[in-house]
OpenMM code with the backbone's topology and positions (N, CA, C; nanometers):
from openmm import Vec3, app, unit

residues = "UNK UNK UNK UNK UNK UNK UNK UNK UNK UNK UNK UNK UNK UNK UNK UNK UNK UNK UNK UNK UNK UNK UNK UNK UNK UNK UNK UNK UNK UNK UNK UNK UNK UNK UNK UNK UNK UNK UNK UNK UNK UNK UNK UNK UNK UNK UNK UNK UNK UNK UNK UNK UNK UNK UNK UNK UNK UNK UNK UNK UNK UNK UNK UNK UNK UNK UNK UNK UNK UNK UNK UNK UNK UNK UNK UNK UNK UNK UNK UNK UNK UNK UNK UNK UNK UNK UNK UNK UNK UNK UNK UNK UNK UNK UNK UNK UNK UNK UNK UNK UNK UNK UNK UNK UNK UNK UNK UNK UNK UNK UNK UNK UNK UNK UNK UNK UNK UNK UNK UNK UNK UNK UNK UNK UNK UNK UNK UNK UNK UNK UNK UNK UNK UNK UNK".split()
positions = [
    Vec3(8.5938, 9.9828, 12.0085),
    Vec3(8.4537, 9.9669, 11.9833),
    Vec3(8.3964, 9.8870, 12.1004),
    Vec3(8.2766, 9.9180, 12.1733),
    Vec3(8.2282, 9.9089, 12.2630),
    Vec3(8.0638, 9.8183, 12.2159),
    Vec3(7.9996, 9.7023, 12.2241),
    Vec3(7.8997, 9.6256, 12.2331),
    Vec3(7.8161, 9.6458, 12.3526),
    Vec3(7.6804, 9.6348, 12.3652),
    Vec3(7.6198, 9.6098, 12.4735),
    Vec3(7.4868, 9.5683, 12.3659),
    Vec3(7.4727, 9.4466, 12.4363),
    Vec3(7.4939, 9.3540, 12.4781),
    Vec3(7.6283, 9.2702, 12.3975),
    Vec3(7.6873, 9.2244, 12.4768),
    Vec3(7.8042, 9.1507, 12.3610),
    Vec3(7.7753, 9.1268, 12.2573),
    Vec3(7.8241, 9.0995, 12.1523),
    Vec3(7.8253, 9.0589, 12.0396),
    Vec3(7.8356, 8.8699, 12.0739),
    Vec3(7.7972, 8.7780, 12.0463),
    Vec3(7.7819, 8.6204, 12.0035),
    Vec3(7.7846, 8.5429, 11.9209),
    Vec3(7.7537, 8.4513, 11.9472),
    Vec3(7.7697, 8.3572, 11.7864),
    Vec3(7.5708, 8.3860, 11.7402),
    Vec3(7.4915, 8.4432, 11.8342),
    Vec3(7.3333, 8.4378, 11.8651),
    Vec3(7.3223, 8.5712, 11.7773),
    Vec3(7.2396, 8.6149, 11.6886),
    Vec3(7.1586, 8.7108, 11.6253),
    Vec3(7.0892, 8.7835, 11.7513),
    Vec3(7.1841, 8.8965, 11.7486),
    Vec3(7.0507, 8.9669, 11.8937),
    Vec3(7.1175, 9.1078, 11.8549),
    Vec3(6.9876, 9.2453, 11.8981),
    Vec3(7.0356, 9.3609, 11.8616),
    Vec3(7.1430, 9.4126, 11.9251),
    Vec3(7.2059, 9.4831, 11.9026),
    Vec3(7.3147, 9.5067, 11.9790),
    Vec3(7.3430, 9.6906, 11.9505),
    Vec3(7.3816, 9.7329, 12.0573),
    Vec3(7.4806, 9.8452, 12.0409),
    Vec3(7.5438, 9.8969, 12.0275),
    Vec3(7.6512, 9.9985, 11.9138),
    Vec3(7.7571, 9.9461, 11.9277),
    Vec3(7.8449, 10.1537, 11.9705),
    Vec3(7.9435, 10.1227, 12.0302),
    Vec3(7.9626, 10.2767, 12.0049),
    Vec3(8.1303, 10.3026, 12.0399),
    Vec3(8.2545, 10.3948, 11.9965),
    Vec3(8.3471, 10.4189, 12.0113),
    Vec3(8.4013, 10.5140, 11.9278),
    Vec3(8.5362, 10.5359, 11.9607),
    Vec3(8.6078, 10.6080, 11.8841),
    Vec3(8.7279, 10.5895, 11.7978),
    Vec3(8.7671, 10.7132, 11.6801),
    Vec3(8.8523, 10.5787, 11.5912),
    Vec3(8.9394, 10.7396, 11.5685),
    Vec3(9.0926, 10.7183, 11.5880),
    Vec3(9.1610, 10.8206, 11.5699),
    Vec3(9.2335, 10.7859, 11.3777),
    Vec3(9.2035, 10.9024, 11.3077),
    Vec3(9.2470, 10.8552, 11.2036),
    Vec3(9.3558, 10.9572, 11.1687),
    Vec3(9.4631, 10.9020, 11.1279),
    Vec3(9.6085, 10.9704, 11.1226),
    Vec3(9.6556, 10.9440, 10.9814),
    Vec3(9.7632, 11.0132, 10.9590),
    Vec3(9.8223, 11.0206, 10.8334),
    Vec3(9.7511, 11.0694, 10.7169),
    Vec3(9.6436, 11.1467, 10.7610),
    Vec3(9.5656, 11.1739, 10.6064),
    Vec3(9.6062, 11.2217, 10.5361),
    Vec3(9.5431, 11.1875, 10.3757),
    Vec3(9.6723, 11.2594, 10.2741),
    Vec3(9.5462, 11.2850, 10.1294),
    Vec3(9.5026, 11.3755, 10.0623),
    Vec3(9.4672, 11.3713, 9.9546),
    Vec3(9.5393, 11.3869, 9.8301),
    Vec3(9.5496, 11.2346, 9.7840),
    Vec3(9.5967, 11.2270, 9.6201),
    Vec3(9.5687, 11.3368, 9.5252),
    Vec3(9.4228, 11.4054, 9.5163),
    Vec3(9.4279, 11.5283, 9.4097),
    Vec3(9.4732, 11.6209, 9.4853),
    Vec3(9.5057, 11.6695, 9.5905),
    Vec3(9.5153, 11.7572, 9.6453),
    Vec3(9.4111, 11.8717, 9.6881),
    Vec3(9.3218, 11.8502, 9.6997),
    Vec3(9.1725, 11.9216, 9.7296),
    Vec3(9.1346, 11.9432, 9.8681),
    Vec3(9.1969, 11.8299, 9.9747),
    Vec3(9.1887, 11.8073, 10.0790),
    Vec3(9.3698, 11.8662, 10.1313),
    Vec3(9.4518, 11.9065, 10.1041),
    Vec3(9.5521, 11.9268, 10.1288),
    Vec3(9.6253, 11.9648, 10.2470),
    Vec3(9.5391, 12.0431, 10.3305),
    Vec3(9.5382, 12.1095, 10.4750),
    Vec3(9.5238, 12.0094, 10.5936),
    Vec3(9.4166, 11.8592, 10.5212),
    Vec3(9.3352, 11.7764, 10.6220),
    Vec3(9.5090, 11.6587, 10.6455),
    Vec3(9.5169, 11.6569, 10.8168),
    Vec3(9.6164, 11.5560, 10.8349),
    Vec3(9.5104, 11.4733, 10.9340),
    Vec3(9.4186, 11.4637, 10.9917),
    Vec3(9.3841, 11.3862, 11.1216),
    Vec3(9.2396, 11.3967, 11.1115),
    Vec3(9.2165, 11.3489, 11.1361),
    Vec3(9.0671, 11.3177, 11.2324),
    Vec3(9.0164, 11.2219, 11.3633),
    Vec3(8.9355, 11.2955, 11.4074),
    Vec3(8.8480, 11.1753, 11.5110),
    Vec3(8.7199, 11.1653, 11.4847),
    Vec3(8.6836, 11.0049, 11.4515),
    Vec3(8.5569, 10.9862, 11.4391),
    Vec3(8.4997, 10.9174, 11.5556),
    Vec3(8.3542, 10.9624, 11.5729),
    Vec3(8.2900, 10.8804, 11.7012),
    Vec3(8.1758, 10.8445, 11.6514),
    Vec3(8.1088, 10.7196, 11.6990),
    Vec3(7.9914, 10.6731, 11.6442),
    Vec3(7.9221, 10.6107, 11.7404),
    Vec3(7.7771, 10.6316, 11.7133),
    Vec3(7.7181, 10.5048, 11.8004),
    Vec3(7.5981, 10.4315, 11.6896),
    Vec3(7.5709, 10.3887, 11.7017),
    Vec3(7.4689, 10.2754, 11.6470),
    Vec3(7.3981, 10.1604, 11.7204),
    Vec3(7.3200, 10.0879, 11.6312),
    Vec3(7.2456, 9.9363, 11.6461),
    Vec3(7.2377, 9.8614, 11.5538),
    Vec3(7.2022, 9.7625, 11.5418),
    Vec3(7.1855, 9.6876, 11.4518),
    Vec3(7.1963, 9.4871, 11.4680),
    Vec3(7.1459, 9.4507, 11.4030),
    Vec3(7.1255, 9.2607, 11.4603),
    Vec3(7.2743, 9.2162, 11.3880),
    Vec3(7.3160, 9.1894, 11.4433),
    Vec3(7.4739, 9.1169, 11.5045),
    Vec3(7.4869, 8.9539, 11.5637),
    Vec3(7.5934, 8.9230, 11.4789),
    Vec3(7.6800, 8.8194, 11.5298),
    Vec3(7.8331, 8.8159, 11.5225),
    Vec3(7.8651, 8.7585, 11.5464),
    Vec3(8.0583, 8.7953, 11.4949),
    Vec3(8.0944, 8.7866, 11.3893),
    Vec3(7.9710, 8.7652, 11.2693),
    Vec3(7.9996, 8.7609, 11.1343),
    Vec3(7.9502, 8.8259, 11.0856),
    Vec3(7.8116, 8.8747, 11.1529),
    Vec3(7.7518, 8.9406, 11.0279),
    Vec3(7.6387, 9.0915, 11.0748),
    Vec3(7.6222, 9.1712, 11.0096),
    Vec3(7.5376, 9.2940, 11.0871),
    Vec3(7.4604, 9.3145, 10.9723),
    Vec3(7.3074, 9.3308, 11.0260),
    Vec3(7.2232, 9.3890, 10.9189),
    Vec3(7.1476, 9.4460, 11.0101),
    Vec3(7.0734, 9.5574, 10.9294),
    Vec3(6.9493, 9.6513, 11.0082),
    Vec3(7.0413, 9.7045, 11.0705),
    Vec3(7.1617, 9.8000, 11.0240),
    Vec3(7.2108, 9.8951, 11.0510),
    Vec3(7.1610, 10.0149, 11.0914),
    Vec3(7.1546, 10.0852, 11.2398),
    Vec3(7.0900, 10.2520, 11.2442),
    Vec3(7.2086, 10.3199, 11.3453),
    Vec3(7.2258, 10.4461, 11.2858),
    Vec3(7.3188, 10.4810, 11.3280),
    Vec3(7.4036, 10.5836, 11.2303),
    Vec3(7.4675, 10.6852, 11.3082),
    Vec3(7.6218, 10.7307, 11.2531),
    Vec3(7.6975, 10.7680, 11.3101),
    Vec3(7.8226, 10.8498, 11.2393),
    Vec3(7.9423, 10.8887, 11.2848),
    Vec3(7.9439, 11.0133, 11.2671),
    Vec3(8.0286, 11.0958, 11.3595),
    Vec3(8.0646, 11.2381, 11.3194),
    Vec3(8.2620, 11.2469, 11.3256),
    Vec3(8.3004, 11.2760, 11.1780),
    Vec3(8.4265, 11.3254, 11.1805),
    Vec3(8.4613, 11.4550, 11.1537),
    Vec3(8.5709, 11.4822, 11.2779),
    Vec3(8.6048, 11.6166, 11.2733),
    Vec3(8.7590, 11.6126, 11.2326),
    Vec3(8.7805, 11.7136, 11.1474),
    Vec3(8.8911, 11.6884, 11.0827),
    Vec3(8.9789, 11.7967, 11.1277),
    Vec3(9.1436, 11.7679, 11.1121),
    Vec3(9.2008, 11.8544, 11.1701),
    Vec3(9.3235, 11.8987, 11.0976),
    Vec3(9.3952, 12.0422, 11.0850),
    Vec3(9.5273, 11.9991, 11.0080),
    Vec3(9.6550, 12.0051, 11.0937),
    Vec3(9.7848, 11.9988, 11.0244),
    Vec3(9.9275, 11.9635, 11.0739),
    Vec3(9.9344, 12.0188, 11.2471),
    Vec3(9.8095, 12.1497, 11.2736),
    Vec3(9.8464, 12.1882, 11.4021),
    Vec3(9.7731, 12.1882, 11.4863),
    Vec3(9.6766, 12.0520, 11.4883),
    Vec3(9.5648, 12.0095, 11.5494),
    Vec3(9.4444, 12.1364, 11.5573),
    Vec3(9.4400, 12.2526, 11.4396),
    Vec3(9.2859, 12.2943, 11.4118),
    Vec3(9.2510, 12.2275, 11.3556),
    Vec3(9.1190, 12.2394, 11.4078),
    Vec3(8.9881, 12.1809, 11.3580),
    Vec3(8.9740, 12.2297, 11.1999),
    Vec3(8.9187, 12.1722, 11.1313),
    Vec3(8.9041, 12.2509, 11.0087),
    Vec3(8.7347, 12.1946, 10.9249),
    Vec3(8.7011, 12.1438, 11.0029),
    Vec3(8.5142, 12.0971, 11.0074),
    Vec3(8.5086, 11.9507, 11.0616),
    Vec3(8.3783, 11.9540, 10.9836),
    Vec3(8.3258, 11.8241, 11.0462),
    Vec3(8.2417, 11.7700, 10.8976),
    Vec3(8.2237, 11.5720, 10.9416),
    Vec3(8.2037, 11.5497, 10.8275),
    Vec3(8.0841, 11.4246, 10.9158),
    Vec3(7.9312, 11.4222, 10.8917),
    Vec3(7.8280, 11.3185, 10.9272),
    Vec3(7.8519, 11.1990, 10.8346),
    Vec3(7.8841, 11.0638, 10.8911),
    Vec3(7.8611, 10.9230, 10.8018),
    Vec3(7.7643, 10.8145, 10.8892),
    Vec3(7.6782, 10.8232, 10.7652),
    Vec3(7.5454, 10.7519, 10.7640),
    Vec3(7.6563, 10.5432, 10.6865),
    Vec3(7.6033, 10.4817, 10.7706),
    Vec3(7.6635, 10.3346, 10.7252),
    Vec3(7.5910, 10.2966, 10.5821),
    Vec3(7.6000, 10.2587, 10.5609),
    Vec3(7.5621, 10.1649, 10.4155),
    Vec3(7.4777, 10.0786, 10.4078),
    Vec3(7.3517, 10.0393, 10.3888),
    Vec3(7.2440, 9.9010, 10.4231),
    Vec3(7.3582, 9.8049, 10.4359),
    Vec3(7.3465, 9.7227, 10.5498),
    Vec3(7.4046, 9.5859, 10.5465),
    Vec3(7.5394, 9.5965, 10.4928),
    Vec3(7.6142, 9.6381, 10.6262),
    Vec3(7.7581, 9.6598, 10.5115),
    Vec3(7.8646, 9.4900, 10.5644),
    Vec3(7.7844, 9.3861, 10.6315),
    Vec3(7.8545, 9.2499, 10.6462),
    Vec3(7.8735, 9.2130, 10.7608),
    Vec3(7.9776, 9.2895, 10.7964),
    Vec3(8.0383, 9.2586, 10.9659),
    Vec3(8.0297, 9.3780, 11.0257),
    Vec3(8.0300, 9.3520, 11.1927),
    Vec3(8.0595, 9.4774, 11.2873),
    Vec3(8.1188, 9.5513, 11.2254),
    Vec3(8.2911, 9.5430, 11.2292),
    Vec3(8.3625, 9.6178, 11.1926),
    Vec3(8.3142, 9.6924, 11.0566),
    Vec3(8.3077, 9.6346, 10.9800),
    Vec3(8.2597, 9.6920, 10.8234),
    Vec3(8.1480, 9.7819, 10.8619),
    Vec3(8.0602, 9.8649, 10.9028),
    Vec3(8.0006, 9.9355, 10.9579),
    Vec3(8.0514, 10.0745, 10.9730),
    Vec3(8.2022, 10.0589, 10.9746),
    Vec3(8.2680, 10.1807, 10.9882),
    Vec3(8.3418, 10.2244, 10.8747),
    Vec3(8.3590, 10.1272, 10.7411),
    Vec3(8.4159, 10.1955, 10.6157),
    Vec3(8.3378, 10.1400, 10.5430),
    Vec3(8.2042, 10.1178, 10.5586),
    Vec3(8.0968, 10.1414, 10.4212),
    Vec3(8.0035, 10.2273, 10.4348),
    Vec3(8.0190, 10.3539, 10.4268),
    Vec3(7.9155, 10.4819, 10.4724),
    Vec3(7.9180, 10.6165, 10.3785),
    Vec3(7.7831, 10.6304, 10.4230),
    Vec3(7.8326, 10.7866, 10.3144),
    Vec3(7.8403, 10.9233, 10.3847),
    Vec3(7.9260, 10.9834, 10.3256),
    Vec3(7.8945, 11.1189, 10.4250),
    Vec3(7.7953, 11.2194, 10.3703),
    Vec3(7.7365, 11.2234, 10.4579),
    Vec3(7.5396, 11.2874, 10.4594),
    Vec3(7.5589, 11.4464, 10.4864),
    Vec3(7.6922, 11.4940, 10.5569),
    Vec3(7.6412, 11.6001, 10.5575),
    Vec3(7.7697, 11.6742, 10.5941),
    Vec3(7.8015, 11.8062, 10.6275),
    Vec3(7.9561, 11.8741, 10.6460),
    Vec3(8.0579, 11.8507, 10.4826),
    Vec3(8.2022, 11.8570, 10.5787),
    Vec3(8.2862, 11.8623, 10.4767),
    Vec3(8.2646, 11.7375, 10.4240),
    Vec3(8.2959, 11.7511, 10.3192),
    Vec3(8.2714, 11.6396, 10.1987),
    Vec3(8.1985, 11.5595, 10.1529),
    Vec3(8.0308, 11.6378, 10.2093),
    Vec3(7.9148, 11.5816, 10.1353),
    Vec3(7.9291, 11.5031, 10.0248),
    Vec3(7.8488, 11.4004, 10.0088),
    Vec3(7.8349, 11.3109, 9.9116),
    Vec3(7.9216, 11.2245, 9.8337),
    Vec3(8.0484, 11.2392, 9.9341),
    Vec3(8.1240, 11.1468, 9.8951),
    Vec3(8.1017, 10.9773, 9.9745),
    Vec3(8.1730, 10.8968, 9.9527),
    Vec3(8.1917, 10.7395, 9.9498),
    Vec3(8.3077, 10.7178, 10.0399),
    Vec3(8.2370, 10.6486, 10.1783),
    Vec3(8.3452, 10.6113, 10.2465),
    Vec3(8.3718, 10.4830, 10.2304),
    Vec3(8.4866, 10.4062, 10.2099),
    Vec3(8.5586, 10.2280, 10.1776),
    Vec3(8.6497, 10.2301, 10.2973),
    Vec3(8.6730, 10.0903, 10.2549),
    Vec3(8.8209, 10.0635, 10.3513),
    Vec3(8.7464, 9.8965, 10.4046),
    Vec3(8.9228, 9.9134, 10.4887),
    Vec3(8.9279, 9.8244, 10.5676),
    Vec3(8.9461, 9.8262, 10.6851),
    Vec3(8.8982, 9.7322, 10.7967),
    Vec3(8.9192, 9.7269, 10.9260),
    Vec3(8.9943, 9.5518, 10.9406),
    Vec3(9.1222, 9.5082, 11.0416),
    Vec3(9.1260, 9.4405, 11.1229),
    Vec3(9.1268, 9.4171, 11.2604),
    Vec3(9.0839, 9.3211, 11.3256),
    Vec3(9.1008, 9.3384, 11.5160),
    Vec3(9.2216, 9.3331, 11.5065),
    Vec3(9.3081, 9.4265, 11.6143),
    Vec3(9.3869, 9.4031, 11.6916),
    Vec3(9.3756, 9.3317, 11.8116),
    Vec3(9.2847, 9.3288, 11.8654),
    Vec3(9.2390, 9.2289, 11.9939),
    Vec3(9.2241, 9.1304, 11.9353),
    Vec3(9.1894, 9.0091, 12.0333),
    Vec3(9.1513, 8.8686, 12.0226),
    Vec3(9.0675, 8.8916, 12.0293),
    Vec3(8.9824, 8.8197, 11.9402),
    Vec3(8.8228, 8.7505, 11.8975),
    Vec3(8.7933, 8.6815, 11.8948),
    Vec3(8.8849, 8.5449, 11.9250),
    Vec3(8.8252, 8.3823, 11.8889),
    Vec3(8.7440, 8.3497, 12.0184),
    Vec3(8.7112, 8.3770, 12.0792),
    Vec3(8.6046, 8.3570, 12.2026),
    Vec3(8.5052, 8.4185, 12.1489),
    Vec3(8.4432, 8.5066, 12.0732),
    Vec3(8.3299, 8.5826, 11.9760),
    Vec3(8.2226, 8.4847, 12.0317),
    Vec3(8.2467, 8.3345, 11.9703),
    Vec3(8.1480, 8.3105, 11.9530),
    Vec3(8.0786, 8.1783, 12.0953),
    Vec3(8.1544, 8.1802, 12.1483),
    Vec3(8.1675, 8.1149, 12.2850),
    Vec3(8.0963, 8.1669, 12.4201),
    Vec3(8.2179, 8.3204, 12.4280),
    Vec3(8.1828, 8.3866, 12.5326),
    Vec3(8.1458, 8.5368, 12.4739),
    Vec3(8.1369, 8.5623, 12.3858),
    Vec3(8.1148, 8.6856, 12.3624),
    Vec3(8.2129, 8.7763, 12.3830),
    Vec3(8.1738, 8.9030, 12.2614),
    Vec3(8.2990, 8.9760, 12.2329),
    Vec3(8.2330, 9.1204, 12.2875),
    Vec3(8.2309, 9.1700, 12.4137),
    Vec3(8.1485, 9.3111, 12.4528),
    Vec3(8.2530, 9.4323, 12.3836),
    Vec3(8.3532, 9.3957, 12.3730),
    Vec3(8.4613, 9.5307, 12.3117),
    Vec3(8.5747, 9.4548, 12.1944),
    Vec3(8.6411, 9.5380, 12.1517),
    Vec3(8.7563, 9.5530, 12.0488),
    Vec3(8.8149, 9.6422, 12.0353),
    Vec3(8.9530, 9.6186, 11.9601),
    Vec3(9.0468, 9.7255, 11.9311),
    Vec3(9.0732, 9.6787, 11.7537),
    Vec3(9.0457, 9.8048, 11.6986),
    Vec3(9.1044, 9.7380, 11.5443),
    Vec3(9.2098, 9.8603, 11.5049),
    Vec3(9.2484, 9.8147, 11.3825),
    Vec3(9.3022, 9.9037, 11.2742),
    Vec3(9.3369, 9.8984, 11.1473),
    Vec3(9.2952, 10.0076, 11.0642),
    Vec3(9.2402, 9.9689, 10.8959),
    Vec3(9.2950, 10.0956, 10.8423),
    Vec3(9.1870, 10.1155, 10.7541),
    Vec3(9.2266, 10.1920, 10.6658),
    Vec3(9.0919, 10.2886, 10.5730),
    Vec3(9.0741, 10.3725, 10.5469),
    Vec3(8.9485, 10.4527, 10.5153),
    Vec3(8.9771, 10.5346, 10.3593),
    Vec3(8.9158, 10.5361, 10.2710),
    Vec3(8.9253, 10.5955, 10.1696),
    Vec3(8.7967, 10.7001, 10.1491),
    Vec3(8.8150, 10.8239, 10.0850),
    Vec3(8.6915, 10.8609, 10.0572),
    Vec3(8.6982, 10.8957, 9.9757),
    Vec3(8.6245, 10.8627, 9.8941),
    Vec3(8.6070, 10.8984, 9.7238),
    Vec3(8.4939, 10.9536, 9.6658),
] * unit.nanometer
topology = app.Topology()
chain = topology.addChain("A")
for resn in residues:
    res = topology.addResidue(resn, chain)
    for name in ("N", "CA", "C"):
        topology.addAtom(name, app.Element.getBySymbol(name[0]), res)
């Protein structure tokens, strides 16, 4: 995930945009059965600090793929009003449009990068990894 202007300990709008490879997919009812992968990409804005994001605008497009890297669609996620933190931005959303309209995206994100400078020197990028549910 990519910032411009960094992210701070300061309330200022920010940009945010990257990509998130999601692996191992698996549907419990089996409805989704074909889907193993996706890549989601997003860009957005919204007023930011290293804690907190509100006035979220923005989405994501995931394209989903199965066991033999076809494509097998695509899925639009719109974020959630005020979903807390940067990261959280990316598993509180709904999908607006494609495969699996109107479902509920959750989860979790942690940094894999260092962040404790966030609020010092500013955090312009990250690396995380979580976890996504859609229900």
């Amino acid at each position: 995930m990519r910032f411009s202007p960094a992210v701070s300990g300061r309330a200022r709008s920010v940009r945010a945009e990257g990509t998130v490879a999601l692996e191992r997919c698996s549907s419990p009812n089996g409805s989704r059965r074909a889907v193993q992968s996706g890549r989601l990409t997003f860009r957005g804005t919204g007023t930011a600090t290293c804690t907190s994001l509100r006035d979220v605008r923005g989405s994501a497009t995931v394209t989903w793929y199965d066991d033999r890297g076809r494509e097998l669609g695509t899925s639009t996620l719109t974020p959630r009003a005020d979903p807390g933190t940067p990261l959280n931005a990316l598993v509180s959303a709904s999908i607006t449009e494609g495969t699996m309209a109107g479902r509920q995206v959750t989860g979790r994100m942690q940094p894999t990068s260092d962040v404790r400078s966030c609020g010092t020197r500013g955090l312009s990028s990250t690396h995380s990894r979580g976890s996504l549910t859609i229900g």
